[in-house]
C-alpha positions in Angstrom: 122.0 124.4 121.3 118.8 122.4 121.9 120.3 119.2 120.7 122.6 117.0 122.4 124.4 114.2 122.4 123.5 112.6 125.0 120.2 112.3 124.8 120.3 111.0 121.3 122.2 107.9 123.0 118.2 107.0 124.3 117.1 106.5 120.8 116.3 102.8 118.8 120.1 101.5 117.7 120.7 99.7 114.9 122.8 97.1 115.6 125.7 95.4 112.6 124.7 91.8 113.0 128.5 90.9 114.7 127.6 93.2 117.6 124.1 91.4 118.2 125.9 88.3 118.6 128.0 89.8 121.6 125.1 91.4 122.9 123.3 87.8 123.1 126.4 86.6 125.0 126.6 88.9 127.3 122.6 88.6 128.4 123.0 84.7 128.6 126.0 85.7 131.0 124.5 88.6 132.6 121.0 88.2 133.0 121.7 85.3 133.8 119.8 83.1 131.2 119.9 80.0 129.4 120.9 79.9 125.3 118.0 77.6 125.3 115.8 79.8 127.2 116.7 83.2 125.5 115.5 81.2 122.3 112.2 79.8 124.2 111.8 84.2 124.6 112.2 84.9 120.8 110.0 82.2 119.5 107.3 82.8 121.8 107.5 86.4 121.1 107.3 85.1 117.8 104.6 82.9 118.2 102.3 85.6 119.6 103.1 88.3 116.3 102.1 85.4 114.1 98.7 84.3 115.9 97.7 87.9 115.2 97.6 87.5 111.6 97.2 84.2 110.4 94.4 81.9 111.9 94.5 78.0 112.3 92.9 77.5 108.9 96.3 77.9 107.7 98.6 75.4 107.5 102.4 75.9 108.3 105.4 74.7 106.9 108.7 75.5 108.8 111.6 75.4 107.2 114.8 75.1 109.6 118.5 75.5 109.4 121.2 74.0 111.5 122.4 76.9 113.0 120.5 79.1 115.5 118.1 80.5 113.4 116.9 76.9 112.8 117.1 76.4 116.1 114.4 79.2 116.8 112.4 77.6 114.2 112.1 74.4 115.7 110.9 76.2 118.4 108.4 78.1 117.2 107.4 75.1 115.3 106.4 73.5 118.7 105.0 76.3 120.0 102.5 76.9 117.0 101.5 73.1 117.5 100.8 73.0 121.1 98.6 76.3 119.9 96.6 73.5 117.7 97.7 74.9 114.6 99.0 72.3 111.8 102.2 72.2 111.4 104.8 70.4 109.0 108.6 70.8 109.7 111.7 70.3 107.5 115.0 70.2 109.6 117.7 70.8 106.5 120.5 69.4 108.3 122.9 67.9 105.2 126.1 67.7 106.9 124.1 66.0 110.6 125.8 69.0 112.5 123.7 70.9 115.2 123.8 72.6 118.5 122.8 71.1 121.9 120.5 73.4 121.5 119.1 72.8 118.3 119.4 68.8 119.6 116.7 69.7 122.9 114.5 71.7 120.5 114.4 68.7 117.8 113.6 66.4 120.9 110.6 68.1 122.9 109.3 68.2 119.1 109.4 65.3 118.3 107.8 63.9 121.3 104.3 65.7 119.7 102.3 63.6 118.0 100.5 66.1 115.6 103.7 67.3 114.0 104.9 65.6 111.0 108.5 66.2 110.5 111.1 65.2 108.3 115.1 65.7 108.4 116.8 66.0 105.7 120.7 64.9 105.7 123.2 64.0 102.7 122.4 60.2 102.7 118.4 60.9 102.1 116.9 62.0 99.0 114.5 65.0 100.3 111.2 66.3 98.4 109.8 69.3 99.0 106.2 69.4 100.4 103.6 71.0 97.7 103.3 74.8 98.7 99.8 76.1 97.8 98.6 79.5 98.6 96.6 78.6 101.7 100.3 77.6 103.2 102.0 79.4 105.3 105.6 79.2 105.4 108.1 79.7 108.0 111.8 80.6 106.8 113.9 79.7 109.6 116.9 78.0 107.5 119.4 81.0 108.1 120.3 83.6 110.3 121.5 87.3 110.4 125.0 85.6 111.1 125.2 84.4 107.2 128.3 86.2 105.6 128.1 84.7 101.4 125.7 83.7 99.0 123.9 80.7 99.2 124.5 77.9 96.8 123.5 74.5 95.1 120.8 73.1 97.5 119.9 76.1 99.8 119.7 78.3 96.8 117.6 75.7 95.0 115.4 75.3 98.1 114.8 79.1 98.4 113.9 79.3 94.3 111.6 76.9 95.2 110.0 78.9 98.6 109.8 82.0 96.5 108.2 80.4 93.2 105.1 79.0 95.4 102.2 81.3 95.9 102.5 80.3 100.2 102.6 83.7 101.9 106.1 83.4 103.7 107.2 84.1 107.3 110.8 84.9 108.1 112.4 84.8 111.2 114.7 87.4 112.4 115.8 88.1 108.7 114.8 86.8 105.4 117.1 83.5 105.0 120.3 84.3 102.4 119.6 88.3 103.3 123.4 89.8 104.6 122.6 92.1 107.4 124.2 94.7 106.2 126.0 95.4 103.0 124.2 93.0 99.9 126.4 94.2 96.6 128.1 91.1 96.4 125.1 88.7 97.2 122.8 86.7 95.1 119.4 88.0 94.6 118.2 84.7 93.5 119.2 82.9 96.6 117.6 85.6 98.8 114.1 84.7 100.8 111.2 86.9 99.5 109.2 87.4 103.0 105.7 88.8 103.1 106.1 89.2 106.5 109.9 89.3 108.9 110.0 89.5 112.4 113.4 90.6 113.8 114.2 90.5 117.5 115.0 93.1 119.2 117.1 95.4 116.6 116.2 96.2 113.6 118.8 95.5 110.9 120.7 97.9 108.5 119.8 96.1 105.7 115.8 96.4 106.6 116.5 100.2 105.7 118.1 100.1 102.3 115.6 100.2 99.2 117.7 97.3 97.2 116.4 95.2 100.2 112.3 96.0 100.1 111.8 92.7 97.9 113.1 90.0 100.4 111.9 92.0 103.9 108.3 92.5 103.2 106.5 94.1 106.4 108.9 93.9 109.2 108.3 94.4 112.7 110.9 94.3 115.5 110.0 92.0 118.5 111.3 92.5 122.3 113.2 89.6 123.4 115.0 91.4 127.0 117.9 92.0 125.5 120.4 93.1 128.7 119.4 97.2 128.4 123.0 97.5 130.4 125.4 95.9 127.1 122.4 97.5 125.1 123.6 101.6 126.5 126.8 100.5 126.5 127.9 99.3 122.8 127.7 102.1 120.4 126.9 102.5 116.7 126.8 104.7 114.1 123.3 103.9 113.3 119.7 104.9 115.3 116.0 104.5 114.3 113.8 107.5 115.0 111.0 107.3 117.0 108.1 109.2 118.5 109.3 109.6 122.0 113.1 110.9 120.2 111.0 113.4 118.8 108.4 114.2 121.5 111.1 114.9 123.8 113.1 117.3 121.0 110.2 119.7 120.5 110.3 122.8 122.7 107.1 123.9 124.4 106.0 127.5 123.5 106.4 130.1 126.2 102.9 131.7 127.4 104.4 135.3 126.8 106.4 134.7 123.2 106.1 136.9 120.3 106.8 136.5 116.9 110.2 138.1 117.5 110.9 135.2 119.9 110.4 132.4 116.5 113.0 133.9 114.2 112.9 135.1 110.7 113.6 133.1 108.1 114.6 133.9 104.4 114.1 131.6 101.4 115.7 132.4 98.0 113.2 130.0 95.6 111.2 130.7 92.6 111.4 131.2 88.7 109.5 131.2 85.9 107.1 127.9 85.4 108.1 127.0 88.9 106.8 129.3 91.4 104.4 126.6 92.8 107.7 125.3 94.2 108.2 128.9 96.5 104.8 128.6 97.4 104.9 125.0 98.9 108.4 125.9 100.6 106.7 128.8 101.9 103.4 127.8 103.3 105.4 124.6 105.2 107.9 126.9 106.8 105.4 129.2 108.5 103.3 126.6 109.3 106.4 125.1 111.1 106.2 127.4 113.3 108.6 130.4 111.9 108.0 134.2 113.6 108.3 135.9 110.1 109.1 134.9 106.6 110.4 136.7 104.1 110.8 135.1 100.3 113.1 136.1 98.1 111.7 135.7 94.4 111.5 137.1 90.6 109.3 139.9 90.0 106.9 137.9 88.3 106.2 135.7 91.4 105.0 138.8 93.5 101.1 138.4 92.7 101.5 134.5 93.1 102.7 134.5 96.9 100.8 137.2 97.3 97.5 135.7 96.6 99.2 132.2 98.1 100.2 132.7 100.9 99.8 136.4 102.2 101.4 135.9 105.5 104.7 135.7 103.7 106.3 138.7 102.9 108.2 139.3 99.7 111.8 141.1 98.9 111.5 140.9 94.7 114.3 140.3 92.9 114.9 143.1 89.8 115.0 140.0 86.7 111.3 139.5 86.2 111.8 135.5 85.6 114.6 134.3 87.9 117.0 135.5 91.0 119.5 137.2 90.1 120.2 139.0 93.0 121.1 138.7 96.3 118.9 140.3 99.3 120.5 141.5 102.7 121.6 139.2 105.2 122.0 140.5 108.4 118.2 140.5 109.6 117.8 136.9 109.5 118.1 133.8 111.6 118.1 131.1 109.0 118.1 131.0 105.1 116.9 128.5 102.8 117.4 128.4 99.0 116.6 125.8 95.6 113.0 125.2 95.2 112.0 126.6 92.1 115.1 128.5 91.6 116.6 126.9 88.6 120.3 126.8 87.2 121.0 129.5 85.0 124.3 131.5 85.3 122.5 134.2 87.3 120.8 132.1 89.9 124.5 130.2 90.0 126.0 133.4 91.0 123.7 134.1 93.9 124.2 130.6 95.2 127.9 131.1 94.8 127.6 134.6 96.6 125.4 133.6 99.3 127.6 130.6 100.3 130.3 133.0 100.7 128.6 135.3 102.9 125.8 133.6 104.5 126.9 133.0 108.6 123.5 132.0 109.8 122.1 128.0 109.1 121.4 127.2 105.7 119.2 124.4 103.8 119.8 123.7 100.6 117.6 121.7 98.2 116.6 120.9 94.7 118.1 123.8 92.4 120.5 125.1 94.6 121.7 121.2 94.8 122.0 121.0 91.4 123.8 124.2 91.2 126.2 122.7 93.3 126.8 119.6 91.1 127.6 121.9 88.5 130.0 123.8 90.6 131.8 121.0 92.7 134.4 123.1 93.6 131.5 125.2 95.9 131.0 122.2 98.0 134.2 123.3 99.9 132.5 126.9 100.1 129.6 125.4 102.4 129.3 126.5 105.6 129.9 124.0 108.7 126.5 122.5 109.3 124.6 123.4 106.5 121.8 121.0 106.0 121.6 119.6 102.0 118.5 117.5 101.2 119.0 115.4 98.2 117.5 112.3 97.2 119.2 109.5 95.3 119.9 111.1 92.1 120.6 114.4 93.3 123.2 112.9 95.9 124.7 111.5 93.1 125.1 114.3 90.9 127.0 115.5 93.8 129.6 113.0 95.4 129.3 110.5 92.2 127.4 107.2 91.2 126.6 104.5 93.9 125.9 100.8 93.2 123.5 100.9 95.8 121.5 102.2 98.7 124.1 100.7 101.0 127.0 102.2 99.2 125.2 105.5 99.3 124.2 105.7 102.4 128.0 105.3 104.0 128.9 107.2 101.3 126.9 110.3 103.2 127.6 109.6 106.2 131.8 110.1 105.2 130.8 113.4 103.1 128.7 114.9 106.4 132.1 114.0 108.4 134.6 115.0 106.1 133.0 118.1 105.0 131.1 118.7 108.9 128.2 118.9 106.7 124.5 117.3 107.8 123.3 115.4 104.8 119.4 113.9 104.4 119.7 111.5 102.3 115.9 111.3 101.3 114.0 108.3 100.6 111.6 105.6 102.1 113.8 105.4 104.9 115.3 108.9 104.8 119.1 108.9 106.4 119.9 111.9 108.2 124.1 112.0 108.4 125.9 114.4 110.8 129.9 115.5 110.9 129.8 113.2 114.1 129.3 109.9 111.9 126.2 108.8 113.1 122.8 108.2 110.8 119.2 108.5 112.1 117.1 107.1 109.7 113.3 108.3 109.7 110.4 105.3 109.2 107.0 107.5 108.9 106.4 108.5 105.6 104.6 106.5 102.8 104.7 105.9 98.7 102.3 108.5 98.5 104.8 111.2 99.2 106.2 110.3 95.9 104.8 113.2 94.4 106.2 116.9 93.3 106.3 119.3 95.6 107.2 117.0 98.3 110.9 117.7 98.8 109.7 121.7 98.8 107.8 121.2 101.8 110.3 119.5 103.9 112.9 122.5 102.8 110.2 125.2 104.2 110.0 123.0 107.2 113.6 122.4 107.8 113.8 126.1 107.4 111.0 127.3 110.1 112.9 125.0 112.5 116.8 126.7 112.0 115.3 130.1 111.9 113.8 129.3 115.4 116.5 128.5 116.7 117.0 124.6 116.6 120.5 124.0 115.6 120.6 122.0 112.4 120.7 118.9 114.0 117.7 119.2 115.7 115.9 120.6 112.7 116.8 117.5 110.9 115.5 115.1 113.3 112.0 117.0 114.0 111.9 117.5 110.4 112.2 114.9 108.3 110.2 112.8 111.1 107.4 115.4 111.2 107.5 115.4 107.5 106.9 111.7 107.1 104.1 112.1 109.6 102.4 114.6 107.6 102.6 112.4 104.8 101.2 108.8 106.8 98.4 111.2 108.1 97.4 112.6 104.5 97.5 109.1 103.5 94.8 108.0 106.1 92.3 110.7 104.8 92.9 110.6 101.3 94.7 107.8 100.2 98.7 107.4 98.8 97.4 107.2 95.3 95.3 110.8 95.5 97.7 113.0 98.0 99.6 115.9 96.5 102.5 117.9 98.9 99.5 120.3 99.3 98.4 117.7 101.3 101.1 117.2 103.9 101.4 121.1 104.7 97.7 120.8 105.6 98.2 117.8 108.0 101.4 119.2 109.4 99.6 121.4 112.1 98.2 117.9 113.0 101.3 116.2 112.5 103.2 118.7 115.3 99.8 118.3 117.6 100.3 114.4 117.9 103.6 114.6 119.0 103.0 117.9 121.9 100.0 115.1 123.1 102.3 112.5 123.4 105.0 114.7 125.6 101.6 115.6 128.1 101.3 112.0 128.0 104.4 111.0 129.2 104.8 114.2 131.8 101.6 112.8 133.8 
C-alpha cells in the first residue's frame, strides 16, 4: 500500500541513551572531530537557544558535574561570559576526578576574569550560592549516561536547585532524569527544568507523562551528528514530523470521483450519546471519505440528519442502541465505538462484526470497552486493525501499568504479538505497529482534553482506511493531523474554551498546511 518502510527510516529517531554514546564515537572518529570540539558545537548551539530567552539582566549560575555533561557546562559557562552575561560556576567535583576534557574547559575558564567560580571537592566545605528568582540556573551536573538514583550530596544539592524560585536550565537532560525507563528512580533527586535543551535526539523519557515535571519545555538542538552512523543504527522509536507527513498525503487526481475516496461505514450511537456519532461522523467526511454511511439506533435518525446531512444513515431496528448488524460487502473501511455503549446487544454486534468484517477496522471507546469485557475477542481481531485507547482504556485491555514507560512497551509487544496497530493516546500519542516500532505524535495541546475528542480522531482514522491508506498510514496522517487540528483551534480560541467541535472545523485547515508545505518542498 501507500506506506512503506523505507521511507519511514527518513523520520526523527529516538535514540536509547547507550546508542547516542556510540554515535558520538563514531562522529569524533569519522567526521573527523575533536571530543573537545564536538562539545565547543553543543554548548554553542546551546549558548545561542539560551540568548533567545533570557537577557543579560539575569544572572547565571552553572552548576557542573565531573563527567561530560559538566564538561559541556563549563563550556557554556564560558561562552555565556565572553557574551557579557554574569556568570557564577560551581564545579561539583568530590572525588577530584575529571576528563582531559573537562581539565581544558576548567582552564580557558579560569583564565576570565569576570567569572567567579568555585570547586567543590571532599576536603572543602561547599555553600550553595543564594538562588533568587531573578537567577537563572544552569543544570549541567549529570548527563543522559546516569543509570541510578542520586544520593546524599547530589540529591541534597538538586532539593536545594528545585526549592529556589531560579527558573532552571538543563542541559541535554534534566540532571538525575534516566533516559529511558524511570520506575525505579527517585523523584526527589530528579532536576525540575523550566526549560531542557537536548542535542540532537530527543530522549524516550521526554515522551512519557510521569516525566513532564523534570523536562519542562524541551527543544532538541543540532550538534552534526555523523548523518551516515545516524541512517545506519536503528531503533524502535521515531518522532513524527511535518515533512513525514507532508510527504504521506496523496495528491488528489484532477479527474477523481467520489467512487475513487471509498466508503466508509461507522457503527456508533445510542441513547444519551448520539453527539458521539455525530463528531465521528462529521471528522470522517471531512477527512476526506467518498461516502459515508452510519450505522445507528432509530432514535438517532433526525440527529444525523439535521447534523450532518451529508452522511447517510442504515438505522438499526432497537430504537435506543445497535443491535444489529448492517451488510458488509459495499464498504472499504468500517469503524465502530463512539457512542455505542456495552449492553449485551451492542456486545453481540462487536462480536459478529469482528468475525466477519475483512476490510480495515478502527476501534474506539465502546467497542474498546466491549473488548475488555470480552478478552477472549482480542484473538478475534483482524491483522491490522487499528485500536485507539488511551491510558485507562489500554489498561482495561492488557492490564495495569506502573507507568507511561511500562505502558508504552507494553503496546508496542501487544501490536507485535497480536499484528495489531495500537494508538496509545495521550500528550505524546504512541502509535505501535506488528513490526515493533513506535511513532510518537508531538502536535496536539491540553486543550484537547475534552469529550468528543477521541470521536473525532476515530472518524478521521476512518476516512483515511476507507480511502485506501493502509492502516499504517492512516495512523501516522491521523493522529498527526489530529493534534494539528487541536494546536490550531487552540491559537484561535484558546486551550481552556475549545470543544472537539472545534478541531473538526480546523481540520480542513489542518490538511491545507501540510499540501502547502509538500508545494513548498517540490519547488
Amino acid at each position: 500500500m501507500y506506506f512503506c518502510g523505507c521511507y519511514l527510516e527518513s523520520m526523527l529517531k529516538i535514540f536509547e541513551t547507550e546508542k547516542i554514546k556510540e554515535l558520538d564515537r563514531y562522529t569524533i572518529d569519522y567526521e573527523p572531530i575533536a571530543s573537545i570540539d564536538l562539545t565547543e558545537r553543543a554548548a554553542m548551539a546551546f549558548v545561542r537557544e539560551y540568548s533567545r530567552h533570557f537577557t543579560k539582566q539575569n544572572p547565571v549560575i552553572v552548576f557542573a558535574g565531573y563527567g561530560s555533561n559538566g564538561t559541556d557546562a563549563l563550556a557554556v559557562a564560558r561562552l555565556l561570559a565572553e557574551d557579557n552575561y554574569r556568570v557564577k560556576v560551581c564545579l561539583i567535583n568530590p572525588v577530584r576526578r575529571s576528563s582531559k576534557d573537562s581539565e581544558l574547559n576548567k582552564v580557558r575558564l579560569l583564565g576570565m576574569p569576570n567569572v567567579h567560580f568555585v570547586e567543590l571537592s571532599e576536603d572543602k566545605e561547599f555553600v550553595p550560592p543564594t538562588l533568587s528568582a531573578h537567577d537563572v540556573v544552569i543544570d549541567g551536573l549529570f548527563g543522559s549516561g546516569l543509570n541510578r538514583p542520586l544520593e546524599m550530596g547530589f540529591a541534597a544539592l538538586v532539593e536545594y536547585i528545585n526549592q529556589s524560585e531560579a527558573k532552571v536550565v538543563s542541559i541535554d537532560i534534566p540532571s538525575g532524569l534516566f533516559g529511558e525507563n524511570n520506575d525505579t528512580n527517585h523523584p526527589q533527586g530528579i532536576v525540575r527544568a523550566d526549560r531542557t535543551y537536548t542535542f540532537e535526539f530527543p530522549k524516550l523519557a521526554f515522551f512519557l507523562p510521569e516525566n513532564a515535571p523534570y523536562t519542562g519545555k524541551w527543544k532538541v538542538l543540532p550538534i552534526g551528528i555523523h548523518p551516515t552512523i545516524v541512517e545506519q543504527t536503528e531503533t524502535p522509536y521515531h518522532m513524527l514530523t511535518d515533512e513525514d507527513i507532508t510527504g504521506l498525503i496523496r495528491p488528489r487526481e484532477t479527474f477523481a470521483h467520489k467512487g475513487v475516496f471509498g466508503h466508509a461505514l461507522l457503527l456508533a450511537g445510542g441513547r444519551g450519546k448520539m453527539g458521539a456519532a455525530v463528531l465521528a461522523a462529521s471528522a470522517c467526511l471531512r477527512s476526506g471519505v467518498g461516502r459515508l454511511t452510519v450505522h445507528l439506533p432509530l432514535r438517532g435518525e433526525t440527529t444525523l440528519q439535521t447534523s450532518v446531512p451529508e452522511a447517510m444513515l442504515s438505522l438499526d431496528t432497537d430504537e435506543d442502541f445497535v443491535s444489529e448488524l448492517p451488510e458488509l460487502k459495499a464498504y472499504d473501511a468500517i469503524g465502530a465505538g463512539p457512542g455505542l455503549g456495552t449492553q449485551a446487544t451492542s456486545q453481540a454486534v462487536l462480536n459478529a462484526l469482528l468475525t466477519s468484517a475483512e476490510k480495515p477496522l478502527v476501534l474506539d471507546a465502546d467497542a474498546l470497552n466491549i473488548l475488555s469485557l470480552n478478552k477472549e475477542w482480542i484473538d478475534l481481531l483482524p491483522p491490522r486493525t487499528l485500536l485507539t485507547p488511551h491510558p485507562k482504556e489500554f489498561d482495561r485491555l492488557f492490564g495495569a501499568c506502573a507507568s507511561g514507560y511500562e505502558r508504552l512497551h507494553k503496546a508496542m509487544n501487544v501490536a507485535v504479538e497480536q499484528e495489531l496497530i495500537v494508538i496509545l493516546k495521550g500528550a505524546c500519542s504512541a502509535i505501535c505497529t506488528p513490526e515493533g516500532n513506535a511513532y510518537i505524535n508531538r502536535t496536539g495541546n491540553p486543550g484537547m482534553a475534552t469529550a468528543g475528542s477521541g470521536d473525532v480522531l476515530t472518524g478521521i482514522l476512518l476516512g483515511l482506511l476507507a480511502q485506501g491508506y493502509s492502516p499504517e498510514t492512516a495512523a501516522l496522517i491521523g493522529v498527526y493531523l489530529h493534534g494539528l487540528a487541536g494546536d490550531l483551534a487552540a491559537a484561535g480560541r484558546s486551550e481552556e474554551s475549545m470543544i472537539a467541535g472545534d478541531l473538526i472545523r480546523m481540520l480542513g485547515k489542518a490538511f491545507k498546511m501540510q499540501k502547502e508545505e509538500s508545494m513548498d518542498h517540490s519547488i
